[in-house]
Structures are given as C-alpha cells and as structure tokens.
C-alpha positions as CSV (number, residue, x, y, z in Angstrom):
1,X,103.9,65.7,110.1
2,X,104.3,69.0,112.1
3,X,102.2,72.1,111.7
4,X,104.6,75.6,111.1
5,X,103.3,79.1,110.5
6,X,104.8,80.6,107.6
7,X,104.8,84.5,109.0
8,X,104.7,87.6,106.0
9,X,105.7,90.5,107.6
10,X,106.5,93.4,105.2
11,X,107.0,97.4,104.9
12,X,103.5,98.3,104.1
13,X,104.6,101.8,102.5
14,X,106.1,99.6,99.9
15,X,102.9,97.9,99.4
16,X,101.0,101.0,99.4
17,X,103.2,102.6,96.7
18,X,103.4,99.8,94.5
19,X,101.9,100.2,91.0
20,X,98.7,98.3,90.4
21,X,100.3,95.6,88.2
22,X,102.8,94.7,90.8
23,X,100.1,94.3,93.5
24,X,98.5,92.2,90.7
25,X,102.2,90.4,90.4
26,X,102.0,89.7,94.0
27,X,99.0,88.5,94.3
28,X,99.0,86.2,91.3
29,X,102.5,84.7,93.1
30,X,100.3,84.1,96.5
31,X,97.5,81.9,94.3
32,X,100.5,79.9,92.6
33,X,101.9,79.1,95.9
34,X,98.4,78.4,97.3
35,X,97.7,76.4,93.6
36,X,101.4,74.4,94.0
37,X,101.2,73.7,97.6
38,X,97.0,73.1,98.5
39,X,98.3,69.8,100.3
40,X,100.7,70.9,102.8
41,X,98.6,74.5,103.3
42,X,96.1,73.9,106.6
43,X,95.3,77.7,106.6
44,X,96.2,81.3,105.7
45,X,95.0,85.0,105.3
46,X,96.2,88.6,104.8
47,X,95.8,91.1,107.3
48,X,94.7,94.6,107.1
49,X,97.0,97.6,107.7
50,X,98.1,98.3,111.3
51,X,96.3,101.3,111.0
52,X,93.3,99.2,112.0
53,X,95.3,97.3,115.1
54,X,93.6,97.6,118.9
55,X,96.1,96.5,121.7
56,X,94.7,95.0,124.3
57,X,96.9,94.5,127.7
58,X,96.9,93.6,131.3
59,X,96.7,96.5,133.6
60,X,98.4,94.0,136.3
61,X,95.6,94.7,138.5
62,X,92.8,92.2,137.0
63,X,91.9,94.8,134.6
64,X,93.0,96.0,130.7
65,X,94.0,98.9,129.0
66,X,93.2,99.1,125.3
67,X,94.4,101.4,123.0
68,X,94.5,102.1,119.0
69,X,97.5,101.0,117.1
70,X,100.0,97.6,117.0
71,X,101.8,96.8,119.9
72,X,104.8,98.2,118.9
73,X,106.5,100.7,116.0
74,X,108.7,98.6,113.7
75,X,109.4,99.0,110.0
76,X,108.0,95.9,108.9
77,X,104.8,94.6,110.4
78,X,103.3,91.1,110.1
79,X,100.3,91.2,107.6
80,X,99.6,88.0,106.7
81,X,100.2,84.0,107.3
82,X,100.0,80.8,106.1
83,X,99.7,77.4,108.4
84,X,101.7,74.9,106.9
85,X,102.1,70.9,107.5
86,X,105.4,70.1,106.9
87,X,107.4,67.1,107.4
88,X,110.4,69.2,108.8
89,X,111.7,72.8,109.7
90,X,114.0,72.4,106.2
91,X,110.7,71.2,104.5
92,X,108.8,74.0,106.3
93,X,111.5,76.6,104.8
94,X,111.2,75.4,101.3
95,X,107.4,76.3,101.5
96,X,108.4,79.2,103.1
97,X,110.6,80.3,100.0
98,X,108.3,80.1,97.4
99,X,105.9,83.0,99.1
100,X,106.2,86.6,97.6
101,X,107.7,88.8,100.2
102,X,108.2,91.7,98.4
103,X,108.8,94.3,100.7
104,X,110.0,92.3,103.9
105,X,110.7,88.6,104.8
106,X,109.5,85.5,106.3
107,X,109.2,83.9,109.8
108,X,108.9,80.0,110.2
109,X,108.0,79.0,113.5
110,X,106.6,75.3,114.1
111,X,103.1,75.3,116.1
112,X,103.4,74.1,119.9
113,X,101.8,70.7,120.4
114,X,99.8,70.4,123.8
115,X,99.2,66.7,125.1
C-alpha cells in the first residue's frame, strides 16, 4: 500500500456565500466519506481562509522574509486534505471522487518514500 494526499482546493467566495444548509450539505458529505472510507484514511483537516496565510521565504542570503498572505493569488486555494493509503493511483482517485468539492477540484499526489 502507498500513502497519497487527496488535495481540496476550492473558491473560498463560493464557500463564504453558500447558504447555511449547503455548508451543512457539505459538511455532512465530508463525515460520510470519512464514515465510508475510516480504513484507507491515515489523516486529514480543513484549513482556514488564506486571509490567515504567513509566507515565509529565503532571502538567498541565509536570511527570510516573511510577509502576510498565500504565496500566490489564484482563484482557488487549497483549504483542506486528506492522507489516504491506497493500493494504487486509480484506487487513490476513487477515494478521491467521493469528497465534496463544491466549489473547486481535487489533487491526488502519492507521498514520496525516503529509504
């Protein structure tokens, strides 16, 4: 078995102007996927709005510069995960289906293995 993280990025304006009983939809779809799948799920959370982001990066000079705000501007931002065991990358996208994404999409990426 390989370990993949199931990535949820989405437009957080849509989740921010979604009525209360689709939040509650949502949410009730992430506990049937976390109910249906406990075996295969290693780990997971939600993050909270880039709004709250730091950046922290290498001055190239053996110092950092830190500064307010996500790395970059995009649309969608990643705002949550799950880490997933997984037999396979077409096993690891099955699991990867069955999460709510609402208001974006999903990245599957298998976890790197260090000997």
């Amino acid at each position: 078995m390989s370990q993949y993280l199931i990535l949820i990025y989405g437009d957080e304006a849509g989740y921010a102007g979604a009525s209360q009983e689709l939040n509650d939809e949502i949410m009730a779809g992430h506990m049937a996927f976390g109910e249906k799948n406990a075996a295969a799920i290693q780990g997971g959370n939600a993050l909270q709005p880039t709004s709250t982001a730091t950046t922290v990066r290498s001055d190239g000079a053996d110092g950092f510069t830190v500064t307010d705000g996500p790395f970059v501007e995009t649309k969608e931002a990643l705002g949550g995960y799950y880490l997933v065991e997984a037999a396979d990358l077409d096993e690891a996208i099955e699991l990867a289906k069955q999460v709510p994404s609402n208001f974006g999409a999903l990245e599957v990426r298998p976890i790197m293995v260090f000997n």
